[in-house]
C-alpha positions in Angstrom: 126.7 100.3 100.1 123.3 102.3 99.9 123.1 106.3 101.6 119.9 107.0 103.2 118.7 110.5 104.5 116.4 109.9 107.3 114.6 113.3 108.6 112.8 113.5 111.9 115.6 111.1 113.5 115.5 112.3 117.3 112.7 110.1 118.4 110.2 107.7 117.3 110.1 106.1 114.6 112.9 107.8 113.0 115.1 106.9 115.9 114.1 103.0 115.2 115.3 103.4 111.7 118.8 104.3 112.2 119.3 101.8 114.1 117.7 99.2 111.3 119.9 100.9 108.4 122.9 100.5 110.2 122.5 96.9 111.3 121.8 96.8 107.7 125.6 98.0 107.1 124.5 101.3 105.2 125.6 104.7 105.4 123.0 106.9 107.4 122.3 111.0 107.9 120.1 111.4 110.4 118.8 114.6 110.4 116.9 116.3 113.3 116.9 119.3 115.7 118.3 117.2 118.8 121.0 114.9 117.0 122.0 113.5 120.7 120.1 110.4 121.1 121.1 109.1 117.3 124.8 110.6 118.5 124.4 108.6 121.3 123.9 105.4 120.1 127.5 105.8 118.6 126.6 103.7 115.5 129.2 103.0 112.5 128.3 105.0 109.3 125.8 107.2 110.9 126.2 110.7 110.6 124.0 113.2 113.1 124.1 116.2 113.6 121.3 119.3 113.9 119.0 119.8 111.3 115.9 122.6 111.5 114.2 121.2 108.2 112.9 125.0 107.7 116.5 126.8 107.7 118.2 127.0 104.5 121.9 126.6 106.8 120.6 123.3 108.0 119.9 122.6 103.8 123.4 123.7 103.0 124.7 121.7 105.5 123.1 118.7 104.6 124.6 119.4 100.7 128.2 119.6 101.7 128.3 116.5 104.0 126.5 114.6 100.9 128.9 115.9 98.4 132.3 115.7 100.3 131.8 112.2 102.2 129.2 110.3 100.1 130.3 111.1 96.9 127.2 113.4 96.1 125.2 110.2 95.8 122.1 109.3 98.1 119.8 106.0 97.7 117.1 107.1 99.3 115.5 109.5 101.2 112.5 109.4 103.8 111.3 112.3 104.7 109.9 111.5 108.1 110.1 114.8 109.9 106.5 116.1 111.5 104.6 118.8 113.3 101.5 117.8 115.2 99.4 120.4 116.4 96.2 119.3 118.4 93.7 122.6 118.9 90.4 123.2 117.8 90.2 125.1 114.4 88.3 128.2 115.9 91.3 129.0 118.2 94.0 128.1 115.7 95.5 131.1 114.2 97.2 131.9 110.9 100.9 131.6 113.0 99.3 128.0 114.2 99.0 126.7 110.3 102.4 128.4 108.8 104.3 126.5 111.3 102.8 123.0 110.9 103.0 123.4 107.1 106.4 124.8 107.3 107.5 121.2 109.0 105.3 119.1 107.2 105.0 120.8 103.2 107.7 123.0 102.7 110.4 121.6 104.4 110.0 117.9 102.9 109.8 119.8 99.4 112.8 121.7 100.4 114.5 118.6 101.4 113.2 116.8 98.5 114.4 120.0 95.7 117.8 120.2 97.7 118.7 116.4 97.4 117.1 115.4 93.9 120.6 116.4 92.1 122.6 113.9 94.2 120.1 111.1 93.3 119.7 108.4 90.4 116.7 106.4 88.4 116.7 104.1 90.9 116.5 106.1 94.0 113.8 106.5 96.1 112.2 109.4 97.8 109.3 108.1 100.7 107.1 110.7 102.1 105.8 109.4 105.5 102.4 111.1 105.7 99.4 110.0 107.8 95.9 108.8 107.1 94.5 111.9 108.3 95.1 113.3 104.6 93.3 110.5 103.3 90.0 111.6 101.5 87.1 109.4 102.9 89.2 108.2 106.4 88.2 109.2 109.7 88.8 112.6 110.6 89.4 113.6 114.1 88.6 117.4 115.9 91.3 119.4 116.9 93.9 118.0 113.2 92.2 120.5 111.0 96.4 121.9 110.0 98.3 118.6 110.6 95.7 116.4 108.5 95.6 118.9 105.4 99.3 119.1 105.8 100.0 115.5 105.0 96.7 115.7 102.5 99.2 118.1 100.6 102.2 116.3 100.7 100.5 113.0 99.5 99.1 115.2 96.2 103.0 116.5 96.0 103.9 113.0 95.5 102.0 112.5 93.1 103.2 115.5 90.8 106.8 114.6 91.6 106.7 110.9 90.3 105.2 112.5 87.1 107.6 115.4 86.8 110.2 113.2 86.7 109.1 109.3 86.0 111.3 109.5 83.1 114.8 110.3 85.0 114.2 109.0 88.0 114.0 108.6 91.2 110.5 106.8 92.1 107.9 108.6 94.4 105.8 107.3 97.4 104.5 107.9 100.4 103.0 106.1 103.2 99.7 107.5 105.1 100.9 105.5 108.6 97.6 104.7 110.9 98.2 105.4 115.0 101.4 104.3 115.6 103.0 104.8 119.3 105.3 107.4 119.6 106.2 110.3 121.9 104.4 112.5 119.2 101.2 111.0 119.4 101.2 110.4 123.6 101.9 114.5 123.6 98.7 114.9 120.7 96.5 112.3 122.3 97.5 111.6 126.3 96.7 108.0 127.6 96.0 106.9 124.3 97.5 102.8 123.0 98.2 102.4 119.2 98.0 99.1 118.1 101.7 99.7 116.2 105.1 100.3 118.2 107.2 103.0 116.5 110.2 99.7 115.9 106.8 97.9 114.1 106.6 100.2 112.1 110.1 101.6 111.4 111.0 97.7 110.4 107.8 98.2 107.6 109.4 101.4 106.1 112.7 100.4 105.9 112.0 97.3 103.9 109.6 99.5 101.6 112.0 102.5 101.5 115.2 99.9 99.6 111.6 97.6 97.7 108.9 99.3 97.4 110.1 101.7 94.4 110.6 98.3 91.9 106.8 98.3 92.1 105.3 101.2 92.9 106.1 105.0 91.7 103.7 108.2 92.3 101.5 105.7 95.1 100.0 106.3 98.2 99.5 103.6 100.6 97.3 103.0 103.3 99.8 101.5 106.3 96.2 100.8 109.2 95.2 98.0 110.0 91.7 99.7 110.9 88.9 100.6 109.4 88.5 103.3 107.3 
């Protein structure tokens, strides 16, 4: 019986993964700021409830459940949660960038720092970034915070598989290509990604419990376009 810590559950391709983990027959927290639709779907061995992935209550939270009902022992944990902010650079302000790094950098190494100690070699800690924060790839107008955001957390990656390869767990992260989900219709109206949100929920699942017995400090390019 594995434990995975899924942030960013409420919608998208979060949502798709609880459902995947528990048909799976693991134990699942689903962290997120709305925990209804994952409470909804009235799964066995998922826990929901609300999560603000930039309040140290929510951490805290988080800790006790971990420690008094798995055990203090997770298997893996994808940090999943985002921030998306879509406005040209001139008009963005300095209250614009804190919040989307808030989301996307500090609260995944919050997460990450908070959950290490309940976690073993073999564990696995997946980063799902985005191929915005991919040196070389196409760059779009208007991503200049959420695109250096997930630039950052694929270099923190990095640094964390090094800090600790020798005690474990392994490292990765996955810069996803356009995928559709409610977070990308509100960024870009009208716009079709060649990916559903289940697609590629099904993909990071299977990489979150394999992809650690080959790969540790590695970022991979999940697009099927080019560059």
């Amino acid at each position: 019986m594995k434990n995975i810590v899924i942030t960013g559950t409420s919608r998208g391709i979060g949502f798709e993964m609880v459902s995947i983990f528990a048909g799976m027959g693991y134990n699942v927290l689903a962290l997120s700021r709305n925990e209804k639709p994952v409470t909804d779907l009235g799964l066995e061995n998922v826990k929901a409830f609300s999560f603000d992935i930039t309040s140290e209550d929510s951490h805290l939270k988080a800790e006790n459940y971990i420690v008094h009902h798995w055990d203090s022992k997770v298997d893996v944990l994808i940090n999943n949660a985002g921030a998306l902010l879509n406005k040209p650079f001139a008009d963005s302000t300095w209250e614009d960038f804190s919040e989307v790094y808030k989301v996307n950098v500090f609260g995944v190494a919050e997460v990450t720092r908070k959950l290490l100690p309940f976690m073993h070699k073999d564990s696995h800690v997946l980063t799902i970034s985005s191929m915005g924060g991919i040196q070389g790839s196409m760059k779009f107008p208007g991503l200049a915070a959420y695109s250096s955001s997930k630039g950052a957390v694929l270099t923190l990656t990095e640094l964390l598989a090094e800090e600790y390869k020798e005690s474990g767990p392994s490292f990765n992260a996955l810069a996803l290509g356009a995928v559709q989900t409610e977070m990308l219709e509100e960024a870009f109206p009208g716009y079709e990604a060649p990916v559903s949100a289940r697609e590629m929920a099904e993909y990071i699942a299977d990489f979150s419990l394999k992809g650690h017995k080959l790969y540790n400090g590695k970022i991979l390019q999940v697009s099927n376009s080019t560059p």
